[in-house]
Kinemage of the C-alpha trace (Angstrom):
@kinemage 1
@onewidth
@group {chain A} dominant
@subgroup {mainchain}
@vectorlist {calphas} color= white
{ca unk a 1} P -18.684 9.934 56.343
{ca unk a 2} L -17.252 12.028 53.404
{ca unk a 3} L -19.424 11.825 50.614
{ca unk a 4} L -17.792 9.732 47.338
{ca unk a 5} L -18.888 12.586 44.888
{ca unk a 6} L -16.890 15.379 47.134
{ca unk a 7} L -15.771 17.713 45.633
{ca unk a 8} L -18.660 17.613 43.174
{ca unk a 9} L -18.485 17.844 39.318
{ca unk a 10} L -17.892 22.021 38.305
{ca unk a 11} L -17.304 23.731 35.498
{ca unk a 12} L -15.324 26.717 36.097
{ca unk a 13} L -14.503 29.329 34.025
{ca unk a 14} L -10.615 29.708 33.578
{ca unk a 15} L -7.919 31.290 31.303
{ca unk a 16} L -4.696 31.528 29.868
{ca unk a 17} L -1.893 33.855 29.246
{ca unk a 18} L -0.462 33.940 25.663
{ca unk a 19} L 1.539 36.018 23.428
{ca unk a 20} L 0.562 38.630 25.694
{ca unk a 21} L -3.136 37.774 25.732
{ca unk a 22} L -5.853 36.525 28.005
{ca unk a 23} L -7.210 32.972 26.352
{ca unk a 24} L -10.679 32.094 27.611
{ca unk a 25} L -11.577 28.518 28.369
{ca unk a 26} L -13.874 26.180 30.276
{ca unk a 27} L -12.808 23.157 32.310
{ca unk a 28} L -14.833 20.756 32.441
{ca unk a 29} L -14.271 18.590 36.205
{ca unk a 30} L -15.283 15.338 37.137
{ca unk a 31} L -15.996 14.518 40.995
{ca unk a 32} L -14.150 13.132 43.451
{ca unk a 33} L -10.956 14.988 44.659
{ca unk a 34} L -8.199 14.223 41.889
{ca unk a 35} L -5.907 14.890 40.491
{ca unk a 36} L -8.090 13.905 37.521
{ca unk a 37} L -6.229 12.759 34.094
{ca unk a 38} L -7.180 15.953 31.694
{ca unk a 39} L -7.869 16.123 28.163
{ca unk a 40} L -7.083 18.932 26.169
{ca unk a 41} L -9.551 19.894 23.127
{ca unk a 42} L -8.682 22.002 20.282
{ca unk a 43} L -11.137 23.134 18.260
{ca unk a 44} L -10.975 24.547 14.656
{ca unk a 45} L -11.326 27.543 11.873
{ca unk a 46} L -12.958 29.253 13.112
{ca unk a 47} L -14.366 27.182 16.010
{ca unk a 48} L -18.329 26.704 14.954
{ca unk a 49} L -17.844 23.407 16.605
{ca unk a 50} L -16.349 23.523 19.847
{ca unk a 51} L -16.944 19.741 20.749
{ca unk a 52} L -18.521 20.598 23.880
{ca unk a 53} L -20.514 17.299 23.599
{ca unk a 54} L -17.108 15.463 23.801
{ca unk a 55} L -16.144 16.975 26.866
{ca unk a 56} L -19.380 16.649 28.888
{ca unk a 57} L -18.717 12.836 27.652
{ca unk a 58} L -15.361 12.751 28.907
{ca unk a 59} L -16.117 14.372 32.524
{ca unk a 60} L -18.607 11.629 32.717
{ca unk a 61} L -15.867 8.911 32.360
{ca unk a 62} L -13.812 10.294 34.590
{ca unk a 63} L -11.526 12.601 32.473
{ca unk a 64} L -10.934 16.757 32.944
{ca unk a 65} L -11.216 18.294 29.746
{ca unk a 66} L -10.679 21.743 28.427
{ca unk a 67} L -12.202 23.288 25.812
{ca unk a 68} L -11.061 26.807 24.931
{ca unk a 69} L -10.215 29.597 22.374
{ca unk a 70} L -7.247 31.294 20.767
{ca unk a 71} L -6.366 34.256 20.108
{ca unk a 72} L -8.234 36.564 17.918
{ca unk a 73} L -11.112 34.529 17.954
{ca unk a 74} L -14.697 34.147 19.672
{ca unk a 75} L -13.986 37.634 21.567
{ca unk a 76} L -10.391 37.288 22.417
{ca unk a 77} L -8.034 39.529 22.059
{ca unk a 78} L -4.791 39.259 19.821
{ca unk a 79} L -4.899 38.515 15.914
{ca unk a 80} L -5.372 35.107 14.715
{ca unk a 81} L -3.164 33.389 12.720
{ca unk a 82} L -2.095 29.625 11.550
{ca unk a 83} L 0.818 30.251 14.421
{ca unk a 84} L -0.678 31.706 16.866
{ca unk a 85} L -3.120 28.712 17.262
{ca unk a 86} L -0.122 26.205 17.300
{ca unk a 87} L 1.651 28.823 20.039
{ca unk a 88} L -1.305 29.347 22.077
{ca unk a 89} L -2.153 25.620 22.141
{ca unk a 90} L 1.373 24.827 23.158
{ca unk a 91} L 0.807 27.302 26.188
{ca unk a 92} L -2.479 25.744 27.219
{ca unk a 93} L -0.816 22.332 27.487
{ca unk a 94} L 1.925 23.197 29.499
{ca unk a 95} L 0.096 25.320 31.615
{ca unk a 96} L -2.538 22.480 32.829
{ca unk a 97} L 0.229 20.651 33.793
{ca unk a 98} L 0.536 23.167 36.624
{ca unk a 99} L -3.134 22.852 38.218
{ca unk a 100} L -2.876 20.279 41.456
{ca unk a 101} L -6.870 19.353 40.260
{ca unk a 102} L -5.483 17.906 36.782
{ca unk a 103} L -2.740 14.923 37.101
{ca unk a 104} L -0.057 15.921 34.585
{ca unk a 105} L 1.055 12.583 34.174
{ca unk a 106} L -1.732 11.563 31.927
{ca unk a 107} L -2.118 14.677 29.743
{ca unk a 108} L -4.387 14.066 26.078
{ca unk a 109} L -4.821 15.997 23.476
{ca unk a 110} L -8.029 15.848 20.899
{ca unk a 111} L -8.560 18.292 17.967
{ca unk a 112} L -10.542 18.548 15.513
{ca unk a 113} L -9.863 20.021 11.912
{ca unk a 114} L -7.453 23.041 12.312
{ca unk a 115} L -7.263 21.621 15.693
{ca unk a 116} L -6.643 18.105 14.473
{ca unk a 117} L -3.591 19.794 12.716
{ca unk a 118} L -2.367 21.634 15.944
{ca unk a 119} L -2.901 18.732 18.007
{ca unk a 120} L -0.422 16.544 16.410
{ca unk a 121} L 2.001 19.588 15.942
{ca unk a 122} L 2.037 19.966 19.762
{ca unk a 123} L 1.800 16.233 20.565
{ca unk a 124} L 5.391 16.428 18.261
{ca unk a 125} L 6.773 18.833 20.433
{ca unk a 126} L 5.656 18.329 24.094
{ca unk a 127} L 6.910 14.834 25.007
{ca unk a 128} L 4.444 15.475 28.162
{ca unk a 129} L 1.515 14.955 26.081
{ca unk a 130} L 0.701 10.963 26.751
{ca unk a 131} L -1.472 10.603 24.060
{ca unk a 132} L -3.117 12.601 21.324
{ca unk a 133} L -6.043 12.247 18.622
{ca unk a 134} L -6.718 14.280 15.696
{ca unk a 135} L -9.977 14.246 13.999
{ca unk a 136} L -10.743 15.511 10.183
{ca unk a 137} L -7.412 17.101 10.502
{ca unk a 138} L -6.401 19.919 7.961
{ca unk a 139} L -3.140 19.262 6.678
{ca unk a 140} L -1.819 22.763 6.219
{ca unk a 141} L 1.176 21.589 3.981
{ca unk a 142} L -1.388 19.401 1.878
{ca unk a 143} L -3.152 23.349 1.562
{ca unk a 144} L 0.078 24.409 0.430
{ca unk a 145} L 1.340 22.299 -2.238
{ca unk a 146} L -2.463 22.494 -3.652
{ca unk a 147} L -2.144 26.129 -4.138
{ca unk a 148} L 1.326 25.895 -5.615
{ca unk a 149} L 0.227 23.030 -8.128
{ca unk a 150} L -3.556 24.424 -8.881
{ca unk a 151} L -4.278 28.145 -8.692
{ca unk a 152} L -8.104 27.125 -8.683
{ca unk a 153} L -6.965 25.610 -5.847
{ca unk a 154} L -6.032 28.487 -4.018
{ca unk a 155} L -8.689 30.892 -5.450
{ca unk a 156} L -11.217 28.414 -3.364
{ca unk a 157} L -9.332 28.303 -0.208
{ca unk a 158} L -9.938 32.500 -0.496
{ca unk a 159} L -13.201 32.384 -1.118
{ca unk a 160} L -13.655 29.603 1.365
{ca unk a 161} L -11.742 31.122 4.269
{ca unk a 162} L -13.545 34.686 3.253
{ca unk a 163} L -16.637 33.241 4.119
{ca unk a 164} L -15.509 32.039 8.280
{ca unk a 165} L -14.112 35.589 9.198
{ca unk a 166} L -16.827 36.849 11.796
{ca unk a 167} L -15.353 35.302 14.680
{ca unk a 168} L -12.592 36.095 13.803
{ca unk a 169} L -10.151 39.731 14.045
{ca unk a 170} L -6.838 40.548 12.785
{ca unk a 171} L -6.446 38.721 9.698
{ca unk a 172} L -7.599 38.262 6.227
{ca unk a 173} L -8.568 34.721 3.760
{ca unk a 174} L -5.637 36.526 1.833
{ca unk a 175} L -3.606 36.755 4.905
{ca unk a 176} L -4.379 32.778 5.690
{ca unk a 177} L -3.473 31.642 2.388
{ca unk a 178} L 0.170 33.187 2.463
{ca unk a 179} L 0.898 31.914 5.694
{ca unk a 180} L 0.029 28.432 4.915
{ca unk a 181} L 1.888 28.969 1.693
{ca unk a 182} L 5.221 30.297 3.049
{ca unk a 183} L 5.233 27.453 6.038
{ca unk a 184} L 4.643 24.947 3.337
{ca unk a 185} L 6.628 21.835 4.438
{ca unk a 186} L 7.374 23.014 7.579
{ca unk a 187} L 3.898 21.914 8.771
{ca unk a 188} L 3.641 18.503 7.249
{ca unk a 189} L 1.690 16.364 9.500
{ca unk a 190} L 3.615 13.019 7.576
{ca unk a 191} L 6.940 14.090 8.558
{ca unk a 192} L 5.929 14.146 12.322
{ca unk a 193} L 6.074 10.093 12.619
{ca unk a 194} L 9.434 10.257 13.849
{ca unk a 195} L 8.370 12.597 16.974
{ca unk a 196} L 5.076 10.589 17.805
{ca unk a 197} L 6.387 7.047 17.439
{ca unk a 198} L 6.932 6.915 21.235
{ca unk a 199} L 3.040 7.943 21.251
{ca unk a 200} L -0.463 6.729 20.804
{ca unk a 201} L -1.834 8.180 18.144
{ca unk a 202} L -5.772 8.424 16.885
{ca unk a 203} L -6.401 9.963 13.388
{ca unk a 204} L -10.271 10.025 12.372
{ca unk a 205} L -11.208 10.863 8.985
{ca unk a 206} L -14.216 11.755 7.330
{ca unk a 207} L -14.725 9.941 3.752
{ca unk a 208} L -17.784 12.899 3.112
{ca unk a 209} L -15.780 15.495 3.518
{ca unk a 210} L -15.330 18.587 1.390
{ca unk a 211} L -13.377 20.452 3.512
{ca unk a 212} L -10.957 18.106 4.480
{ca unk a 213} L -10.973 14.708 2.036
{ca unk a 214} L -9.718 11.851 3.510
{ca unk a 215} L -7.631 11.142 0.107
{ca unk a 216} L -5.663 14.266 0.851
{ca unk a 217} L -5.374 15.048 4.473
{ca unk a 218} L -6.051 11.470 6.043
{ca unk a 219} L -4.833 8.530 4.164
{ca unk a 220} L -1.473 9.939 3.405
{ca unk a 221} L -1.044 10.550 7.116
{ca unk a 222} L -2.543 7.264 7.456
{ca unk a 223} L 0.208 5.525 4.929
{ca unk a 224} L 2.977 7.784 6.384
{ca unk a 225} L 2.621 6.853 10.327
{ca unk a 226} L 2.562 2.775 9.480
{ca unk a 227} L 6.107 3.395 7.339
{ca unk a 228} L 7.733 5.137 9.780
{ca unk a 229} L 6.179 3.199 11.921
{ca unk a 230} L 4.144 4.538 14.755
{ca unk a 231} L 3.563 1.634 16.548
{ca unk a 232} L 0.570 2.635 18.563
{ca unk a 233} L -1.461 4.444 15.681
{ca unk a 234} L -5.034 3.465 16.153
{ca unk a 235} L -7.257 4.811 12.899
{ca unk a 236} L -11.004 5.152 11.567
{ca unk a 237} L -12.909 6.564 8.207
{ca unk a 238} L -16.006 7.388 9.081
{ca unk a 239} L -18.781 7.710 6.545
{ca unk a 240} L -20.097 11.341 7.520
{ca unk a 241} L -19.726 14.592 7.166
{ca unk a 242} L -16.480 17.126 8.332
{ca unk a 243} L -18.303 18.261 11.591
{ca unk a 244} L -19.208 14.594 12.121
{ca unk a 245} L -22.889 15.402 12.240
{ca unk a 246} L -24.632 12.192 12.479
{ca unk a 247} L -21.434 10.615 14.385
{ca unk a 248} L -21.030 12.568 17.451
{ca unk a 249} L -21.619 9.350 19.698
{ca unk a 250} L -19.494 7.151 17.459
{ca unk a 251} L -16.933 9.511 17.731
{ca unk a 252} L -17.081 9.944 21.750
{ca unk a 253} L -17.058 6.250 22.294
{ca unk a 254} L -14.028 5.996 20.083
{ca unk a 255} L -11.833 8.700 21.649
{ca unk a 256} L -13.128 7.537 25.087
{ca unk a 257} L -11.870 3.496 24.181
{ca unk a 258} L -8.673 5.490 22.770
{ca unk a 259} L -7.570 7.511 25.876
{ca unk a 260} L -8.877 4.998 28.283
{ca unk a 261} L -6.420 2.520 26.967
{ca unk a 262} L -3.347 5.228 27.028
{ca unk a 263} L -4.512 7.915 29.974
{ca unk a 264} L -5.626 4.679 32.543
{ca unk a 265} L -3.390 3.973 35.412
């Protein structure tokens, strides 16, 4: 009799070719034979959270999920840069859809912060991904027009961004700051609705937030996808903190009751 857990959960090791670099990740498999329905994570600037706990959770419902890093970061290779995160994340979504473990059919992707951001701005271009949830996203544009209107603005966002560096190689908080600034509207989340009203769509904000407050980078995105509309926008304010601290279950049941009402067969 074949056993009902073979092949057995693993957690291999794989990686990614990008811009001419070598991305690192880890895929995180469920058992049974598959093809399993895969969840992509992106993680933020510079990546201190790497919401492994969300994708042990969503192995044990059933999903795949990938967590991994981008370039110039966490002992990659290659610079990193605002782009390079949305062009490496594009690459890492439409190369799962090539692994016969991983079903491409029903293809998520969650990120948080910076990755909240990129997550919707690949979601908006990849008509592949089924479904996609952005947490505490940072609303690059929102970054921008601050620094335009408020140069105390933009001398925090240097002195900020100075401070996350380590992991980091091939850029500057200087370097950040222009790049957000010169892509200005180019990157507005709100002006995505007309791309992702075919989608679900989860935002999750934080309302004790610093880093990204929900009455700049959340409720306008909020107030923006119900104009348009987006028909199946599902969202949340949590009461915590911008890593989500004391929500980390809260937040894993509500991406899990998310996905398993758009990913399901």
């Amino acid at each position: 009799m074949t056993d009902v857990y073979d092949p057995p959960a693993s957690t291999p090791a794989v990686t990614f070719e990008s811009g001419g670099h070598r991305l690192l990740g880890v895929l995180h498999l469920p058992a049974g034979p598959g093809p399993h329905p895969i969840v992509v994570l992106l993680h933020g600037f510079p990546g201190n959270e790497r919401n492994f706990d969300l994708a042990q959770a969503l192995r044990r419902a059933g999903y795949a999920a990938l967590v991994f890093h981008y370039r110039g970061s966490w002992g990659v290779g290659g610079s990193w840069s605002w782009r390079h995160v949305l062009e490496d994340a594009a690459r890492v979504v439409e190369s799962v859809r090539l692994d016969a473990r991983l079903d491409p059919e029903r293809l998520g992707v969650v990120g948080h912060s910076l990755g909240g951001f990129a997550a919707l701005m690949t979601a908006a271009a990849d008509p592949a991904v089924r479904a996609v949830a952005s947490v505490s996203a940072f609303d690059l544009s929102a970054g921008a027009a601050a620094c335009l209107a408020d140069p105390a603005a933009r001398e925090g966002f240097l002195r900020d961004w100075e401070g996350e560096l380590l992991p980091l190689q091939g850029t500057s908080a200087a370097a950040l700051v222009a790049e957000m600034e010169a892509a200005g509207q180019e990157w507005s989340l709100a002006a995505l609705a007309p791309r992702l009203a075919d989608r679900p769509v989860l935002l999750v904000g934080t309302g004790r937030d610093p880093v990204t407050p929900a009455h700049t980078h959340h409720d306008p995105l909020v107030r923006a996808y119900e104009a348009h509309p987006v028909p199946r926008l599902e969202h949340h304010l949590f009461p915590t903190d911008h890593a989500l601290s004391d929500h980390r279950l809260t937040l894993a049941r509500t991406v899990m009751d998310f996905l398993d009402r758009t990913l399901r067969p």
